[in-house]
VOFIDO-24185 format. One record per residue (C-alpha): residue in three letters; chain; x, y, z. Coordinates in pm, 1 decimal. Example, Ala and Ser with C-alpha at 12.3 -4.5 7.8 and 13.67 -1.06 7.14 Angstrom:
! residues 2
+------+------+----------+----------+----------+
: code : unit :       xx :       yy :       zz :
+------+------+----------+----------+----------+
:  Ala :    A :   1230.0 :   -450.0 :    780.0 :
:  Ser :    A :   1367.0 :   -106.0 :    714.0 :
+------+------+----------+----------+----------+
//
This chain:
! residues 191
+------+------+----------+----------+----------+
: code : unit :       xx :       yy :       zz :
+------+------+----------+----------+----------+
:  Unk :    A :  15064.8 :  12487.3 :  16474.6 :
:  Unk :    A :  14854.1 :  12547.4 :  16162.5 :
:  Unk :    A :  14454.6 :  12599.7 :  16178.4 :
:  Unk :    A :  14287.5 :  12312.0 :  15942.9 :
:  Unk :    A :  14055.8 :  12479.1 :  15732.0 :
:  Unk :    A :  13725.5 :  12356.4 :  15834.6 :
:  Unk :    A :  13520.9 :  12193.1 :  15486.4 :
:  Unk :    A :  13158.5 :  12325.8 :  15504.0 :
:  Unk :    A :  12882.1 :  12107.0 :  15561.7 :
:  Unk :    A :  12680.0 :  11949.8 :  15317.8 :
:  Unk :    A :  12372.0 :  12201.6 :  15353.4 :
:  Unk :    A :  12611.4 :  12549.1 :  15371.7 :
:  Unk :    A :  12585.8 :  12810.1 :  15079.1 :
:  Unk :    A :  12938.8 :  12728.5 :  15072.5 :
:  Unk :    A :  12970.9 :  12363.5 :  14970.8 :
:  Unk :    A :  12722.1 :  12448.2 :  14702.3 :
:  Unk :    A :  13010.9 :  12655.0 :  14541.0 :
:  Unk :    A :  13277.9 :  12441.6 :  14607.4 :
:  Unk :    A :  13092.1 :  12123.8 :  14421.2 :
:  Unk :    A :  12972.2 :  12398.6 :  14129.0 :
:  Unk :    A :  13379.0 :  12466.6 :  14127.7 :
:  Unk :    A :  13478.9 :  12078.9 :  14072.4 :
:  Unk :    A :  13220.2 :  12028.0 :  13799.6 :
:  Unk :    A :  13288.9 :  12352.6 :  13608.9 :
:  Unk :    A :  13651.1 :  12314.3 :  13649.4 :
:  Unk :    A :  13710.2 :  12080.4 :  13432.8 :
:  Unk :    A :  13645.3 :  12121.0 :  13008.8 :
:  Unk :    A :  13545.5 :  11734.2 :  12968.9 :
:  Unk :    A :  13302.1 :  11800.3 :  13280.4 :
:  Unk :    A :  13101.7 :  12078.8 :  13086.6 :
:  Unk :    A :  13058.5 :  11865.3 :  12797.6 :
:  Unk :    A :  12953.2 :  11579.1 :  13002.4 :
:  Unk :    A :  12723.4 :  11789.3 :  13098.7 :
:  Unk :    A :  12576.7 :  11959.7 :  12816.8 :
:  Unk :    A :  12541.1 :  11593.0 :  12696.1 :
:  Unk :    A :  12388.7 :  11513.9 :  12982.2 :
:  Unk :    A :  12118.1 :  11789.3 :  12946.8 :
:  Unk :    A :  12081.0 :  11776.2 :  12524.2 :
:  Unk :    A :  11973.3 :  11370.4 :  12570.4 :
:  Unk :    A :  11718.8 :  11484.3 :  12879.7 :
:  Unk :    A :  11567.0 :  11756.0 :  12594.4 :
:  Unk :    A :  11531.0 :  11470.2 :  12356.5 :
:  Unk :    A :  11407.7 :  11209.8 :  12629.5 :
:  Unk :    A :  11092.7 :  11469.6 :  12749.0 :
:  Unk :    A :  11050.0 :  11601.8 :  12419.2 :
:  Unk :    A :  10974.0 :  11281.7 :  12260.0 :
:  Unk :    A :  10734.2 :  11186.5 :  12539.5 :
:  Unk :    A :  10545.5 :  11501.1 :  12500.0 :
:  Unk :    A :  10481.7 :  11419.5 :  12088.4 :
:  Unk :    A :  10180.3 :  11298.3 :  11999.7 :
:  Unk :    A :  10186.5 :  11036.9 :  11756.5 :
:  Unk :    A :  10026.7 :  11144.7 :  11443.7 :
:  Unk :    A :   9760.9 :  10826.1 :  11352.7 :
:  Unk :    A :   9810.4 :  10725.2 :  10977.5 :
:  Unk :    A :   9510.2 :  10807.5 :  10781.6 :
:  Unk :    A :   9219.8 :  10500.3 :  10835.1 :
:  Unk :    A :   9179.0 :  10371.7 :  10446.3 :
:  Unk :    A :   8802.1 :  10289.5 :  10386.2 :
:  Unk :    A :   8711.7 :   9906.8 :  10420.8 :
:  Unk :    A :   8627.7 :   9768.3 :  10045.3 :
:  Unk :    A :   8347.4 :   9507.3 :  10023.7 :
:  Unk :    A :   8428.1 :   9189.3 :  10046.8 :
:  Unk :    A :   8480.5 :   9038.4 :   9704.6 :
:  Unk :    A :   8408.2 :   8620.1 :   9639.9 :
:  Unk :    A :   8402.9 :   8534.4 :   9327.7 :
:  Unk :    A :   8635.9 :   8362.2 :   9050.2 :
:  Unk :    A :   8812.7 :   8522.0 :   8763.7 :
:  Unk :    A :   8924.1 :   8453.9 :   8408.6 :
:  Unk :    A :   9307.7 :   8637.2 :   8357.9 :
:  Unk :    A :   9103.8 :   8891.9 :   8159.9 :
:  Unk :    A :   8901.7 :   8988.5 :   8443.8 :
:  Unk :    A :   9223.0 :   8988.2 :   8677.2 :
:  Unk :    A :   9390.1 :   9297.2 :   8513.6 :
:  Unk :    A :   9155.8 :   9501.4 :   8569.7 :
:  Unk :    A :   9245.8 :   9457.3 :   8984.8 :
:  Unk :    A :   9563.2 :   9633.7 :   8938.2 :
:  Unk :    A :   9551.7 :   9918.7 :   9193.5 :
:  Unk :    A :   9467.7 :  10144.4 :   8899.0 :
:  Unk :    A :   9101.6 :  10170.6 :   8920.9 :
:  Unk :    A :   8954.5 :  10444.2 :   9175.0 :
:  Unk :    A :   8854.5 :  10157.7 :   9463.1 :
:  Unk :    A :   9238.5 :  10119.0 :   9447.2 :
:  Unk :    A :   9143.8 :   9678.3 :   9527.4 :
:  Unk :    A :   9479.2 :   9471.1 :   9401.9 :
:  Unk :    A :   9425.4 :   9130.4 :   9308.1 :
:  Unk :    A :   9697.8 :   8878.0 :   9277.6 :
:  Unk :    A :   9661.3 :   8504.0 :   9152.0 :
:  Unk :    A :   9948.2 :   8282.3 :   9294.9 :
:  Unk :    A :   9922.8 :   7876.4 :   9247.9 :
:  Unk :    A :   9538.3 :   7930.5 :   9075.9 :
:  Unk :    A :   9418.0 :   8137.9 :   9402.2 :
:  Unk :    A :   9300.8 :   8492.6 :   9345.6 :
:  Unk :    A :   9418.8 :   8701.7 :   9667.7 :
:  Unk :    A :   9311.9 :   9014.9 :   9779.1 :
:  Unk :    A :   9646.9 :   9219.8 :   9858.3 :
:  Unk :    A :   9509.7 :   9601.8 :   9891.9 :
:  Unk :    A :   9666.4 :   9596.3 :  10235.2 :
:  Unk :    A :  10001.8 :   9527.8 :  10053.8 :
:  Unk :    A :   9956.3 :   9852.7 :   9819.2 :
:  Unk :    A :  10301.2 :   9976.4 :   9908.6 :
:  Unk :    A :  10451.1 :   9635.1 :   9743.3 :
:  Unk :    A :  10206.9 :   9560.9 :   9461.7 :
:  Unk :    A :  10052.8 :   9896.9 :   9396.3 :
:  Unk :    A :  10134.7 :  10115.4 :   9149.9 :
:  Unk :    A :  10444.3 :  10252.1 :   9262.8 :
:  Unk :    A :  10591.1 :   9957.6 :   9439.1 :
:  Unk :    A :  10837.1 :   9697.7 :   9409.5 :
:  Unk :    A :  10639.1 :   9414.2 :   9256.2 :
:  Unk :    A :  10319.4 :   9648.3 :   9094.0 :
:  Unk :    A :  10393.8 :   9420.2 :   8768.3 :
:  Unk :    A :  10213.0 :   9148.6 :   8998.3 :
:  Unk :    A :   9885.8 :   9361.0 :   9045.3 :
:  Unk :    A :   9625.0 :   9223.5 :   8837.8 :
:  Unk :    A :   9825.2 :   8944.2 :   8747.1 :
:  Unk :    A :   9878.4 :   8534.8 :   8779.6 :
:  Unk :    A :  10248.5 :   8598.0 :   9017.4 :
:  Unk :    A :  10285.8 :   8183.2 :   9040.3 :
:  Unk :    A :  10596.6 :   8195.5 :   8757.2 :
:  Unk :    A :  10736.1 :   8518.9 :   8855.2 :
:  Unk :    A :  10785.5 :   8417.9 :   9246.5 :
:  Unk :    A :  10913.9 :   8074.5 :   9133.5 :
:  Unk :    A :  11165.2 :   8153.1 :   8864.3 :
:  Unk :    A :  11259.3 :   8500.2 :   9074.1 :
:  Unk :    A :  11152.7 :   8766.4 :   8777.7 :
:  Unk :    A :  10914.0 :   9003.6 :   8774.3 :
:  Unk :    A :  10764.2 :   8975.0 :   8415.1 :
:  Unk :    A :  10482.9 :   8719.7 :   8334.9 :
:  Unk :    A :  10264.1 :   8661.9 :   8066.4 :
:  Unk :    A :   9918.1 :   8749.4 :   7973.8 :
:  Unk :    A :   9762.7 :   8478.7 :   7916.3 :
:  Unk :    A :   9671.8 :   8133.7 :   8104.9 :
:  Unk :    A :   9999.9 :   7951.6 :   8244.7 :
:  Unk :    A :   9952.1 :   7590.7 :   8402.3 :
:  Unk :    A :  10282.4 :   7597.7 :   8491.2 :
:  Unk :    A :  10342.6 :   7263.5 :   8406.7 :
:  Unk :    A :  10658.8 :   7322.9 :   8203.7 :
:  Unk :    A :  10832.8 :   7403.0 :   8562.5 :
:  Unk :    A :  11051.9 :   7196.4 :   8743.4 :
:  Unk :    A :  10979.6 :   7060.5 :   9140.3 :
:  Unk :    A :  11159.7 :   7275.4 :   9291.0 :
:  Unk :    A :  11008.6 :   7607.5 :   9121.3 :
:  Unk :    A :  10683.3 :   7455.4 :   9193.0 :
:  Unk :    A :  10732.5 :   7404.3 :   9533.2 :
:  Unk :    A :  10840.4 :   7759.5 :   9583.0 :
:  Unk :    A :  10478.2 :   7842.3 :   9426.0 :
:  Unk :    A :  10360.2 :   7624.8 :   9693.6 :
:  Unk :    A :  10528.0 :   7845.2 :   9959.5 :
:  Unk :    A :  10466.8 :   8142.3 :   9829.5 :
:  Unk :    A :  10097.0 :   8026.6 :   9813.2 :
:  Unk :    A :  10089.8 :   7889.1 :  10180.1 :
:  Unk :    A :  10191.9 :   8268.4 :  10250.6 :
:  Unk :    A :   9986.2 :   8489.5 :  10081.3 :
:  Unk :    A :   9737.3 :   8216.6 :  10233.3 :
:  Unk :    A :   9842.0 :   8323.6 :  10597.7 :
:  Unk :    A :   9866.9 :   8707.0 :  10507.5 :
:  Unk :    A :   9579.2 :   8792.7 :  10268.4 :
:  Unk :    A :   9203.0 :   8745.1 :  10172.4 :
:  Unk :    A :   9145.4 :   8433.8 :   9968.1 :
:  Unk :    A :   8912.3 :   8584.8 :   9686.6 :
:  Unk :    A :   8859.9 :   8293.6 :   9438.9 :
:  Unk :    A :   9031.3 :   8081.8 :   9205.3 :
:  Unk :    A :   9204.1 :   8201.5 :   8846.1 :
:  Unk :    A :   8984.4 :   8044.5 :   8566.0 :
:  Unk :    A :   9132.4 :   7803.0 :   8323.8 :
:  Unk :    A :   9011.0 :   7933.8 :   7976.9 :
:  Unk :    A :   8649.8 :   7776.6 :   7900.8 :
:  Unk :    A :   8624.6 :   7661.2 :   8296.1 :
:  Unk :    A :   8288.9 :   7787.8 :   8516.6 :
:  Unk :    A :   8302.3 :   8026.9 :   8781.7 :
:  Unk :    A :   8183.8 :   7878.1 :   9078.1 :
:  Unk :    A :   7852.6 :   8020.1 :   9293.4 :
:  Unk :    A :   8004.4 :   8144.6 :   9608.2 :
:  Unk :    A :   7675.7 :   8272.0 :   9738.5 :
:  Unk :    A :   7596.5 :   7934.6 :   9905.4 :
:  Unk :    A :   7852.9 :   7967.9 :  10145.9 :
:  Unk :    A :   7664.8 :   8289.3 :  10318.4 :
:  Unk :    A :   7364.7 :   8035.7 :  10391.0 :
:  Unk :    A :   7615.3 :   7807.5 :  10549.4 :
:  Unk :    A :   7748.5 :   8047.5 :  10754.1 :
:  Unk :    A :   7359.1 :   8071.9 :  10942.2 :
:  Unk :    A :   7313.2 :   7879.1 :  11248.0 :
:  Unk :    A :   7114.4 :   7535.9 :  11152.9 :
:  Unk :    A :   6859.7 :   7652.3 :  11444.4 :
:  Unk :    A :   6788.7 :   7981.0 :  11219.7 :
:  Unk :    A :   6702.9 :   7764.9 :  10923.2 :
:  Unk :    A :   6383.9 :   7625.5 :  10843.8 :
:  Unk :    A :   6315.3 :   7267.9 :  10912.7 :
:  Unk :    A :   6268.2 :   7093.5 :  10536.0 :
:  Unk :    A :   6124.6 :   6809.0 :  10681.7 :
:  Unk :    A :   5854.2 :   7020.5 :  10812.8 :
:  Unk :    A :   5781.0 :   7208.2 :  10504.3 :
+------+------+----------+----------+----------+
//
């Protein structure tokens, strides 16, 4: 009768080197685990990384007020506050936040500074200098103003409105007395 080789127990120095044999036995099982090991690296690596915090840009002043075209261009990104204005549907919008689409070097910088509302509906980036009312587009152009308005609505700081030429700017300054609680205010029928 043969003697049956006895396996060796789980905690024995020798079934440590017999599972060490399996795995290293085999060329796909090596890779597997240098795999294995390489996406652990990556996985405790990245969790160690601080995240570097993108550099805080200083809040501008808020600006209220209304604006002729002339006055417009100068809000092109250009000037050393860096503040891009952008008029879209007679609205004057404050899109500084946007820099990396409307300043300078991005996609749709011929917008800084400008009236946008013909541009965004006809889908081309030039526009002209002067006063447009628009009213030689057709309803479907202007009611892709209209959502292109509604958006830079939702996204953006409502500034003012783009002047006709010869209209008034309007006093804005009221609307910082309004914002006071009536309680704060002095009774006029008192006075």
């Amino acid at each position: 009768m043969a003697e049956e080789k006895e396996a060796p127990s789980p905690g024995s120095p020798g079934a440590t080197s017999s599972i060490l044999s399996e795995i290293c036995g085999s060329p796909v099982s090596v890779a597997l685990i240098g795999v294995i090991c390489f996406l652990l690296y990556k996985i405790v690596k990245s969790r160690r990384k601080t995240p570097t915090p993108e550099p805080v840009e200083p809040e501008l002043p808020k600006l209220r007020r209304d604006f002729t075209v002339e006055e417009l261009r100068k809000y092109d990104g250009t000037q050393p506050d860096g503040r891009i204005l952008v008029a879209v549907n007679g609205k004057v919008f404050d899109v500084t936040r946007g820099k990396r689409f409307y300043g300078p070097d991005g996609p749709y910088s011929a917008f800084a500074g400008r009236d946008a509302s013909r541009g965004l509906a006809t889908f081309s980036v030039g526009g002209k200098d002067e006063y447009d009312d628009l009213s030689d587009l057709n309803p479907v152009e202007m009611d892709s103003i209209r959502e292109w308005e509604i958006q830079f609505t939702e996204k953006y700081l409502f500034v003012g409105r783009l002047l006709k030429p010869g209209e008034e700017a309007a006093n804005y300054s009221d609307e910082e007395e309004e914002s006071v609680p009536a309680e704060s205010q002095p009774d006029k029928k008192s006075e």
